[in-house]
N, C-alpha and C positions, 0 to 999 in steps of 0.2 A: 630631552626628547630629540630624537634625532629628524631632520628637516627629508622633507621629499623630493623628489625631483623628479621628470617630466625628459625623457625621450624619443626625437621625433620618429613617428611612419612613413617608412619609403614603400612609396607605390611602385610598382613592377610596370615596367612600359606595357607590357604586355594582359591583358585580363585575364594572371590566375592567380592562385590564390597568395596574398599579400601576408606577409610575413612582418608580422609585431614586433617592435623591439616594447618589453615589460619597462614600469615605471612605478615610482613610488609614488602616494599621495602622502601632501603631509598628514602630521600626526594631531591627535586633539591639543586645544587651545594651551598652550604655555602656564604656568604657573606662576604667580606674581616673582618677579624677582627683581635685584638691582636695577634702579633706572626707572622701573614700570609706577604707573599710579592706579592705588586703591582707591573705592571709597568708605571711610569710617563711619559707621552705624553709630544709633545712641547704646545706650548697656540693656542689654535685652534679657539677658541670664544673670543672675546671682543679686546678694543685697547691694543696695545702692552705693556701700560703700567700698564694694569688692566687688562688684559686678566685671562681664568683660561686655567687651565691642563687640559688634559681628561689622564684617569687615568682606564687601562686594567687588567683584573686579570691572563691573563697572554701575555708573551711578544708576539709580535706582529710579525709574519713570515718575513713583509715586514713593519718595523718600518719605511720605509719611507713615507708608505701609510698604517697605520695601521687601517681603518676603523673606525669605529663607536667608541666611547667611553661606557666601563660598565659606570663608573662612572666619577665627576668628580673632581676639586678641587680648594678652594680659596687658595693665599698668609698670611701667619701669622706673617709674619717676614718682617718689608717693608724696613728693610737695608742692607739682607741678598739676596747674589746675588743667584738666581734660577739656577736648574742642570737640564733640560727635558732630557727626551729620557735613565734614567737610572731604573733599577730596584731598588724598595726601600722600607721600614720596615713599617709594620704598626702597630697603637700602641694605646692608650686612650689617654686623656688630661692628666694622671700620669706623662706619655709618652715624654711631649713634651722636648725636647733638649736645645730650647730656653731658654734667660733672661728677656724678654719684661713681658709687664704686662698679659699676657698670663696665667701666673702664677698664677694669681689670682682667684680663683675660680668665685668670682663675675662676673668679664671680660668673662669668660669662657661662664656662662649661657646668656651675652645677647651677645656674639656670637653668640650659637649654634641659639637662637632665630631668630639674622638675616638668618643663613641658613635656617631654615623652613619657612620662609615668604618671601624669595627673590627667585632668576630664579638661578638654574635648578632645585630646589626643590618644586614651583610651575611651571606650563608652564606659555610664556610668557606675554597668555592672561589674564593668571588667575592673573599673580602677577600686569599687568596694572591695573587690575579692583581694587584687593589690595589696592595698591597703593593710586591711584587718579590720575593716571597717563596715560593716553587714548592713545593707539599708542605708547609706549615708544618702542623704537629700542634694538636692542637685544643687543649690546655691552652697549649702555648708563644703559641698566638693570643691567647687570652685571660691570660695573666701581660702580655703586653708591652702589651696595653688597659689593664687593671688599674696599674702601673707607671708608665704614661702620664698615667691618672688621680690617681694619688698624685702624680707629679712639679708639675701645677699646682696642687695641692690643700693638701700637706704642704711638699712637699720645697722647691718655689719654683728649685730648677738641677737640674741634671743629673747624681743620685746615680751613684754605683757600686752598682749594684744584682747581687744574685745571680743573674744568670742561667741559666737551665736549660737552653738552646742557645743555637747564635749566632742561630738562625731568630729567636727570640724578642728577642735584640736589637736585629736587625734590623727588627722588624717594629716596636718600640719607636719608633726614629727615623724609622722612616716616618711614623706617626702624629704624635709631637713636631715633626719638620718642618712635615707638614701644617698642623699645628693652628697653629703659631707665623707661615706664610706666608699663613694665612687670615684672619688675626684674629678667625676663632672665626664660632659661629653663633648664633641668635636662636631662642628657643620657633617662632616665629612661621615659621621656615625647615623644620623637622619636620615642620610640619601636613601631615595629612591629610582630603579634605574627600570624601564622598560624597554629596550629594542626591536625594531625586528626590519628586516634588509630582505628587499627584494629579489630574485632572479636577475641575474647580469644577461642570461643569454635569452635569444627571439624564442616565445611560446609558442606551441600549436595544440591544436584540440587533439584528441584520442591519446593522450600521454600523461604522466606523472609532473605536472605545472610545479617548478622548485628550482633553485630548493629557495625556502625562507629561514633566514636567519636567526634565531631569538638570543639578545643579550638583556640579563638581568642579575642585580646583586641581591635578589632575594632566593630563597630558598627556591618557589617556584613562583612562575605565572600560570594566566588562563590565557586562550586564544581562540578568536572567535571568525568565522569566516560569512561576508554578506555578498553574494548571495548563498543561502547555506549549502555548504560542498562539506564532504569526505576528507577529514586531515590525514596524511599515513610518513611514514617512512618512506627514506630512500627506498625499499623491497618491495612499496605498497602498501605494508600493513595497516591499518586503523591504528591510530595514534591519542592515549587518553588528553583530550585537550584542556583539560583543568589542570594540571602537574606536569606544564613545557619548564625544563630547567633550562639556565644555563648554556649558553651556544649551544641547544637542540637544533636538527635541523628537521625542515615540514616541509609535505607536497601535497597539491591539490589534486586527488585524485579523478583526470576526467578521461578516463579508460573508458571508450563504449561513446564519448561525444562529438560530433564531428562540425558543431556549429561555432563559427567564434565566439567570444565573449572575455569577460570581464568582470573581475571580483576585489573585495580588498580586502586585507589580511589583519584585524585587530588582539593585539598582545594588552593586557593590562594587567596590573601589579598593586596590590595592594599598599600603601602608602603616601609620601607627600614629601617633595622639596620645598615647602615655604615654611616649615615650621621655620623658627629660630630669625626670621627676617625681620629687623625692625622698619618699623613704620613710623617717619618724621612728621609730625604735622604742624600745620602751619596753623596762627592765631585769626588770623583772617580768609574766608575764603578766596582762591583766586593769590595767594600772599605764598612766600617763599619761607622753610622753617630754616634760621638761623641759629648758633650756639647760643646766640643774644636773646633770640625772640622766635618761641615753640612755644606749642603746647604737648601738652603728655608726652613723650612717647610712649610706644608701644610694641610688644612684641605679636609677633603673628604666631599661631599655631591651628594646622588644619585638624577637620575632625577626624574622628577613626573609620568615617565611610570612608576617606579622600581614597584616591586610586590614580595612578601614573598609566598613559598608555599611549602608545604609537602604531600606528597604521604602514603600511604599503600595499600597493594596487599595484594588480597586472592584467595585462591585457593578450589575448594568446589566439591566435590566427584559425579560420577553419581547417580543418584535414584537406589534405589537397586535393581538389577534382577538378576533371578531364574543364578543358578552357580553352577557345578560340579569340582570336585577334585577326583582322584582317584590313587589306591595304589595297584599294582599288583604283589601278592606275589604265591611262589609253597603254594599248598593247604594242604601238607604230613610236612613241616617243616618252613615255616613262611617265607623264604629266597628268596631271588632273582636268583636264581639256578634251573632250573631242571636239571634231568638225560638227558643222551645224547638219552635213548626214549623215550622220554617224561613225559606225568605226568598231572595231574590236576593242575588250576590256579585259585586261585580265588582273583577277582578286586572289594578293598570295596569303595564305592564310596558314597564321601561327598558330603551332595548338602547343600541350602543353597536359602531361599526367596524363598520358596514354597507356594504353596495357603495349605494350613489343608484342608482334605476331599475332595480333587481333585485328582483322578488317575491316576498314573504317569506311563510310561514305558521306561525305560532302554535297551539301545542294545548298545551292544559292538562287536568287531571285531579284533584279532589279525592280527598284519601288521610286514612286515618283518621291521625292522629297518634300511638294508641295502641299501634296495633303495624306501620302501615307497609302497611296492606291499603288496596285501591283502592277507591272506591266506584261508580265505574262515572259519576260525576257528571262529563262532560265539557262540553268548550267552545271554539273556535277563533277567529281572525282571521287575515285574509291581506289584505296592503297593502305598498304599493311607497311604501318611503321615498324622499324627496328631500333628506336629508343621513343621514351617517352616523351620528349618535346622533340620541334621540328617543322619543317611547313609544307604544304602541296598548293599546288596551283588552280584554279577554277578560272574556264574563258568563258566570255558572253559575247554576244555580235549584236549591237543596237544599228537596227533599219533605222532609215531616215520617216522623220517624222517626228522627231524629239529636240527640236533644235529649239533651245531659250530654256530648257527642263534641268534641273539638278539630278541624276539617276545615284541612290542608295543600293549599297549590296546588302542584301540580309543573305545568311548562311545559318544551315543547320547538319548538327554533325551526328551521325548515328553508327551503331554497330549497324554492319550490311546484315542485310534478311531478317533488321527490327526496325519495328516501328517506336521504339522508346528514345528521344532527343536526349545526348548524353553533353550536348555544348550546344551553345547558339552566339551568336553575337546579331544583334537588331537593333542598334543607335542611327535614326532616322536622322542624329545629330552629328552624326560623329563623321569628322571634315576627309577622315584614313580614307575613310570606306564610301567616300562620294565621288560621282566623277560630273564636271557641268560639260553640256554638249552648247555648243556657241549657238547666238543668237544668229539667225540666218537674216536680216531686216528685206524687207522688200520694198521697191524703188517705185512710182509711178509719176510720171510728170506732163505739165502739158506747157506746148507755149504759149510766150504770152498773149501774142495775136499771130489770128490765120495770116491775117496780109501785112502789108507794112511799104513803108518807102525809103529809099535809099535816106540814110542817116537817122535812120528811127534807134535808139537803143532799146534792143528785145532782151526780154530775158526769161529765164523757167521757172515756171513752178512747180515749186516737188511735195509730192507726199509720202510720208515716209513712215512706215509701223512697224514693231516688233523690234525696235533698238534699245540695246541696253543703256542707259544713260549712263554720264558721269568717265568715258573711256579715251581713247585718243584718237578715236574714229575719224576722219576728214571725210568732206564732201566737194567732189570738184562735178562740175558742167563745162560742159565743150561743146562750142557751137560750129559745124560743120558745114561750109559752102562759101562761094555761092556754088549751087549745084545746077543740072539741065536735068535731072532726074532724083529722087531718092528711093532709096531700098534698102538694105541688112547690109550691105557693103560697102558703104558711102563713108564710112567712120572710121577713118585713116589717116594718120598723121598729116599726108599730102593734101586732106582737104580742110585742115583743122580753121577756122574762121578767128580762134579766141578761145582761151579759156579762164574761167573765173573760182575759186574756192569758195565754201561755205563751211559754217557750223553745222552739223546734221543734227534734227530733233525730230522726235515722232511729231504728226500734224503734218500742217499745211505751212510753205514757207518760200517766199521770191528769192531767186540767186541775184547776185550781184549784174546787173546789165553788161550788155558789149554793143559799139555802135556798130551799123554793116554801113559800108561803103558802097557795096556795089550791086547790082539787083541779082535776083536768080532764088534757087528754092534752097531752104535754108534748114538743118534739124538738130536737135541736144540729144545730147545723152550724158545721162548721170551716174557718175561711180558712185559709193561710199568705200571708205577704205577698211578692211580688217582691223579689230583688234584686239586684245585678251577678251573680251566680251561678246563680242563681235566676228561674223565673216565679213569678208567684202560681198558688197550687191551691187548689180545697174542692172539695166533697162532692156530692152531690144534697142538694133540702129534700126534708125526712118521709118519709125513710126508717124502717122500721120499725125494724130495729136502732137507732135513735136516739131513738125514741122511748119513754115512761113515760107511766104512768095513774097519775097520784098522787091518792087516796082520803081521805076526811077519815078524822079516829080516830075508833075505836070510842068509842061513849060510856063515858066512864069509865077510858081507857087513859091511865095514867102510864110512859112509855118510863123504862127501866134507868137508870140514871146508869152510866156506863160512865167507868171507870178505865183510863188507860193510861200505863206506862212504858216505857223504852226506852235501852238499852245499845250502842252499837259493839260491832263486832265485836274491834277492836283498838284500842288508844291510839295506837299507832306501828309503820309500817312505811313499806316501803322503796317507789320510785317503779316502776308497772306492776305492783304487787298490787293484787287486788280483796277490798273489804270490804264488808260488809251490816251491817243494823241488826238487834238482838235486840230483840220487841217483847213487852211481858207486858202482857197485857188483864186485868184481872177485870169482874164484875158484867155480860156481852153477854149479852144473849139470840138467839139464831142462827137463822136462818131468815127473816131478812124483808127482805133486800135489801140490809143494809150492805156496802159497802166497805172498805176499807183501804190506802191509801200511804206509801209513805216519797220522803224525797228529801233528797237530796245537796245541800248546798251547801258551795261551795269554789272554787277555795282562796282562803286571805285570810294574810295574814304573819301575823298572831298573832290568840290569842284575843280579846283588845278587837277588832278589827275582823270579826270575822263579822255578816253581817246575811243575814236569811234573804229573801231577794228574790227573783222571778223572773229578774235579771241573771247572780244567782252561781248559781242552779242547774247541776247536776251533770246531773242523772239525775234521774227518777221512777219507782218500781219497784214493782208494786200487790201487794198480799196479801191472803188471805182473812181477816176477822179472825175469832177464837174465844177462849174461857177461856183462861189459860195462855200457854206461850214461844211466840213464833211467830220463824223466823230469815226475815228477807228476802232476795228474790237479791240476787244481789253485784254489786256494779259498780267499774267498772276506774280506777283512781287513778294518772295520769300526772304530776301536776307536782307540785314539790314544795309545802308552806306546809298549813295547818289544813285539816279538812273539818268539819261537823257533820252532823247527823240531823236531819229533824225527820218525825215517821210521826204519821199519825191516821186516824180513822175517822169514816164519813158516819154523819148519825143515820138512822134507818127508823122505822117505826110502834113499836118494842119497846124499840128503845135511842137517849141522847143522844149527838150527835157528840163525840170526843174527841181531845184531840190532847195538847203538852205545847209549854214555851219554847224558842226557838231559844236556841242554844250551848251548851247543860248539858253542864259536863265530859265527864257518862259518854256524852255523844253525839259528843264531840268525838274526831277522830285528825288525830295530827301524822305527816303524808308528810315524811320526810327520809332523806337519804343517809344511809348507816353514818360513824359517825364513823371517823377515822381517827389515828394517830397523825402527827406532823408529818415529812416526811420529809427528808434534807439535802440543800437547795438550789442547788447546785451549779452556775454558769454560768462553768464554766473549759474552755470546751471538748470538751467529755466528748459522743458519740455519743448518743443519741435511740435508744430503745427503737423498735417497730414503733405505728404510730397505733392508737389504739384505736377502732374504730369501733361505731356503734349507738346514737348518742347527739345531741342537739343540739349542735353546737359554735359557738365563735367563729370568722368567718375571717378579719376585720384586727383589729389594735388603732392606734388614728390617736389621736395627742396631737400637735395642730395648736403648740402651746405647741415644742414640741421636733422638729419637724420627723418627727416616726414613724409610718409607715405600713408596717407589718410580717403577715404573712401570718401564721397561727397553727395549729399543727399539735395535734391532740389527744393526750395523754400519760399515761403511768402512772408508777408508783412501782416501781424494779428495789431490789433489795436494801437497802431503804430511802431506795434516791434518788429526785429527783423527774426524771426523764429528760428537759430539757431538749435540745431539737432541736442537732446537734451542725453544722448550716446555719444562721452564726449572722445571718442576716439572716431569721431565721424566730424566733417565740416559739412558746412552749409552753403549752399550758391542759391542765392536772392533768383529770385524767380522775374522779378522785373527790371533788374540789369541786363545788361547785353550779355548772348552765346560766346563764350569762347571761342576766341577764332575772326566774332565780326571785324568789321572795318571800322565800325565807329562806336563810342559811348565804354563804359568801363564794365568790365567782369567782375559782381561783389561777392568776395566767399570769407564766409567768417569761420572763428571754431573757437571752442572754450583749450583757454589755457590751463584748467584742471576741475574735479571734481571737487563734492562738497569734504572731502577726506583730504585733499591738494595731492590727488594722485593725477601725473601729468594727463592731460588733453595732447588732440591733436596739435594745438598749437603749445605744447608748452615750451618752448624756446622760440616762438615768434621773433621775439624782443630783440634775439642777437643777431637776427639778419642783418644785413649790411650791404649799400650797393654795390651794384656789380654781379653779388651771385646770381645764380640762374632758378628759376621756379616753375618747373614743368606742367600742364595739365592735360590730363588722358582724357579723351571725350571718345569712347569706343574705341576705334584699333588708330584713330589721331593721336598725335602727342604733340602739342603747341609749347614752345617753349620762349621765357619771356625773363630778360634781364632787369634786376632793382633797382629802379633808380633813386628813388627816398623811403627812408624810414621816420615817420614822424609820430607826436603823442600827443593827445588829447584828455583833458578832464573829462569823466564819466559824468559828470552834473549837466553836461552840455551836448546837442546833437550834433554830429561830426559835419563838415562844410559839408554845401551843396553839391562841389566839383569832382567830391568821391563816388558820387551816384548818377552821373550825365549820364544821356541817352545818344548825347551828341559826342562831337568833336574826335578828337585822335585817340583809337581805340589804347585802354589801359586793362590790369589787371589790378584791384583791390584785395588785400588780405587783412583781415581785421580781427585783432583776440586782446587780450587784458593785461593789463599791466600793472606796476605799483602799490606790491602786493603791502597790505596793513594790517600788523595781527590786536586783536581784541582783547579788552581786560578778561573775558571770561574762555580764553584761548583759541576761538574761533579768528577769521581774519576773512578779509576783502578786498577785492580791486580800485583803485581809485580812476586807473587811466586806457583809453583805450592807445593800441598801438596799433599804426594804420600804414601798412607796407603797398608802394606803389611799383608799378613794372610795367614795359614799353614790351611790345613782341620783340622778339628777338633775332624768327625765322621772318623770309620775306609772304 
């Protein structure tokens, strides 16, 4: 049988229509031959003491009732006691085990002879008619095969054998004759050959699909087409498809169709390549057949249903039609960006199976991307091409009003003066044809206090909406004076007082303080900077809200020395609780303008690495300060690794400013997953729980070293197991390990090293990692990459250490699959060991 093979689909950058390269499917199931194992039936047909085997190609569910026989099989050995009901080797005449004259190549061909002239190789009326033998009963058919067979085998002349009728001895010397007047036959004379080879070149619908191939050493085949199609000739013609000879060549006639599709091409041939194969069997089940130590042999011979046949499948493109593509860029700089107001757009749009000198018109529409609503923002062209692909242009003008919006082009393509859409493109997804307009953020700030006295540190409070988070956006305040007046024009280098930087975030949030020295009227203003996400925003100058009159001190005023300490709320919790800071003031005196913040800085993998900087801040969250506890609001703690505190207070005319060191234990909380107990690691095939979802995940793991590039599904732990995905071309990442990526505790991703067949798993070459190499993992459009530093193994009897599964310490990467493969008496096999690869990030 000839094998199939598989060609890939190149898709067209563009959307028309895709053009198929055709491919073969294999062919139906192989016929036992050298190498393969049958299973041997008890004697089902003939007397018990000429009976034959029926002989399964594979074992049988219920071998006490195993149905029908594939095949079947005579004795070759007639002193050598029969083993049924075993599985056993199959081989040529090379092959045979036996001493008998067997051996003889001559004996060999006018055996094989009697099997193509006797029952089950003819049916049983064919071989009476053979014969000369009218009515011959089905066991006396097969004794006088059998018989026949012993006689060149064992016997060497012509026994006195016990016959069961005369039919049967009759039918004896008919076969003895034959085979003695032939001088026997050759493997090579049995054959059966069915063919048939696909199309080399790309199919398309409304055409003669071909050609197909047909090779066969028999007079003729049949050929069958699923799903059923028209066979013809190269010309077309209707072709009888019961009598394909011989390199015939066939086409799918799909003249008149214009949709794609896909069919496969069945050749079969009446006959069988197993005849003539012997079959070794062994004395023991599960046991090797030896020259020393067999039982029977056996020759195989199929019935006269058998049939030889081979497949190929093609696959053949639609007929071409009219098809748009389009690419929607700002009109001012090529980019997929406008300003936050707007701007022109222009969308070039490929088409493709055009008529030449037919007029086309084009309309388009921007659509909000968020939920699919129109904006009423249209635009058209109409032009008459002169080839059938090509592109025109379509402009749109987006007003202001759309700043933060993703805008989509839909296009529709018509013959001009119809109303019938002959192209469209409308992917609400598709990144061509999107253009984002920047988020415009807006600024509003107030200070911190209306009055204030010389050496007070003042600072802003900003609130800030509509930022895109996650950008390189900066925030700086500039405090302005001292001044004799403020207005819109005061906010000039020449009067700049100080300026401070921040983190920008939507909310509410204190800048960094500046002390004033000197009295007079004082005012902020607030940038944000641009950035791919973002325009820049501020404020108006000398606004009153921004502005303070800061006043020298009274004569003779010594401001409070003002004490302050400060506790977390928590030491440790879990990822998506929020925590505040505990503030205890003593010595404030109240009433004259102080402030109070705290702020979040976080996360950092451990305590030696906190540093309290504008970069790591969290949050900044203001309080009123007073004698005594004060709790701050709370803010929300997403990833995992350290956070700290650090709160203080602005001086005013009555008290000095106060704050405390960044990292103090009692300021510090460690964010980590609940610890877990370790669970058993199991990649023997076992089903996958349901995905957990809610969470960051990994989606490939690629170790370029071993060829794996495995898809990874999120997972939990069932009754203490860790539910490895039972699709073992997928891994698993434990659901209660750490996010790839964190700063602390390990990443656990397991995968099966093979199916229950030992067809490779995602991990099946785990084993040969080795440190040093690199082991990538894709978490969305991220890619973290992390070097090996141990590869180590474990007995499967025992649950792997604790230290593979922390929530804590110096973030790692775990890879976990099977090892120590152990095959079984009854040929199955198992893992004994797990292999447990560990990895350090690599990137900072």
């Amino acid at each position: 049988m000839s094998n199939g093979r598989r060609t890939g689909v190149a898709a067209l950058a563009l959307a028309v229509v895709a053009v198929l390269t055709p491919w073969s499917a294999p062919g139906a199931s192989a016929e036992p031959g050298a190498g393969d194992t049958v299973y041997v039936g008890a004697k089902s047909q003939g007397y018990p003491g000429s009976g034959i085997h029926g002989v399964f190609e594979q074992t049988p569910a219920d071998p006490g009732n195993p149905g029908t026989p594939d095949y079947w099989a005579y004795c070759i050995e007639h002193d050598v006691t029969a083993k049924p009901n075993i599985a056993a080797g199959v081989g040529t005449a090379s092959d045979f085990l036996g001493s008998n004259h067997f051996t003889d190549p001559a004996v060999q061909a006018r055996v094989l002879w009697v099997l193509a002239h006797s029952y089950p190789a003819l049916s049983l009326a064919d071989f009476a008619t053979a014969s000369g033998v009218p009515g011959i009963a089905l066991n006396d058919a097969i004794e006088a095969t059998q018989y026949a067979i012993w006689r060149y085998t064992d016997v060497g002349y012509d026994a006195s054998w016990a016959w069961a009728s005369d039919d049967s001895e009759d039918a004896y010397w008919y076969l003895v004759n034959g085979a003695n007047a032939s001088g026997g036959l050759t493997p090579a004379d049995l054959s059966t050959t069915a063919t048939i080879g696909g199309p080399a070149a790309a199919q398309v619908a409304d055409s003669l699909v071909g050609p197909f191939t047909v090779g066969t050493d028999q007079p003729s085949v049949s050929v069958s087409v699923a799903p059923a199609l028209t066979l013809t000739d190269a010309g077309g013609t209707p072709i009888d498809a019961s009598t394909v000879v011989d390199g015939q060549q066939l086409y799918l006639d799909l003249r008149g169709t214009t949709a794609a599709g896909s069919a496969t091409v069945t050749v079969t041939a009446t006959g069988s390549n197993a005849t003539g194969k012997i079959i070794s069997v062994p004395t023991q089940p599960g046991g090797t057949a030896t020259a020393g130590d067999h039982a029977q042999s056996l020759i195989l011979v199929a019935p006269s249903t058998a049939t030889v046949t081979d497949q190929a499948a093609v696959a053949w493109a639609a007929a071409a039609a009219p098809a748009i593509g389009t690419t929607l860029v700002d009109a001012a700089d090529g980019d997929h960006v406008l300003p936050s107001t707007g701007g022109s757009v222009t969308d070039t749009v490929a088409y493709a199976n055009l008529v030449p000198g037919t007029t086309y018109t084009i309309t388009g529409e921007l659509m909000r991307r968020s939920d699919g609503s129109a904006t009423g923002i249209t635009g058209s062209a109409t032009f008459t091409p002169t080839q059938a692909d090509g592109t025109v242009e379509v402009h749109f003008t987006v007003p202001a009003g759309y700043a933060g919006q993703q805008l989509v082009a839909f296009e529709e393509l018509v013959e001009t003066g119809s109303a019938v859409v002959v192209a469209e493109h409308k992917d609400i997804d598709d990144a061509a044809q999107t253009v984002t307009v920047r988020a415009g953020p807006t600024v509003t700030t107030q200070a911190s206090a209306a009055t204030a006295r010389v050496g007070a540190a003042l600072h802003d409070v900003v609130t800030i909406t509509g930022l895109v988070p996650g950008g390189t956006a900066q925030g700086t305040a500039t405090l302005y004076g001292p001044l004799t007046t403020v207005d819109d024009t005061v906010c000039v280098a020449a009067n700049e007082a100080g300026s401070v930087t921040f983190a920008p975030q939507n909310g509410t949030s204190a800048t960094p303080s500046i002390t004033v020295v000197r009295p007079g009227l004082y005012t902020w203003q607030v940038t944000v900077s641009a950035d791919a996400d973002n325009d820049a925003a501020t404020h108006e100058c000398g606004l009153a809200a921004e502005t303070t009159l800061v006043e020298d001190q009274p004569p003779g005023t010594t401001p409070s020395t003002v004490s302050l300490t400060t506790e977390t709320s928590t030491t440790a919790v879990k990822p998506g609780k929020r925590i505040h800071d505990v503030v205890t003031i003593t010595g404030f005196v109240p009433g004259h303008g102080a402030t109070g913040s705290a702020t979040l800085y976080g996360p950092f993998a451990s305590r030696a690495a906190i540093t309290c900087t504008p970069a790591h801040a969290v949050a900044t969250v203001p309080f009123t300060p007073g004698n005594g506890v004060i709790r701050t609001p709370a803010v929300p703690v997403t990833r995992t690794g350290y956070y700290t505190w650090v709160a203080a207070t602005t001086a005013d005319s009555h008290n000095t400013a106060a704050t405390h060191a960044c990292g103090l234990a009692s300021e510090t909380t460690l964010v980590r997953k609940p610890s877990y107990r370790p669970p058993v690691v199991s990649t023997g095939y076992r089903s996958a729980g349901p995905d957990v979802n809610g969470r960051r995940k990994v989606s490939r793991v690629i170790i370029p070293a071993l060829g794996v590039n495995a898809r990874t599904t999120m997972v939990g732990i069932r009754k203490g197991t860790m539910q490895v995905p039972g699709q073992v071309a997928r891994t698993g990442q434990l659901s209660r390990s750490a996010a790839a990526g964190d700063l602390i505790g390990t990443t656990v991703i397991a995968g099966h090293v093979s199916d229950r067949r030992d067809r490779p798993g995602a991990f099946w070459r785990l084993s040969r990692i080795r440190p040093g190499q690199v082991v990538t993992v894709r978490e969305g459009s991220r890619q973290l990459r992390y070097r090996v530093t141990s590869v180590e193994r474990f007995s499967r009897s025992k649950r792997l250490p604790q230290r593979f599964f922390s929530t804590t310490g110096e973030h790692r990467l775990v890879l976990i699959s099977c090892a120590g493969r152990v095959g079984t008496s009854n040929g199955g096999f198992h893992y004994r060991q797990n292999v447990v690869v560990t990895a350090t990030p690599l990137d900072g």
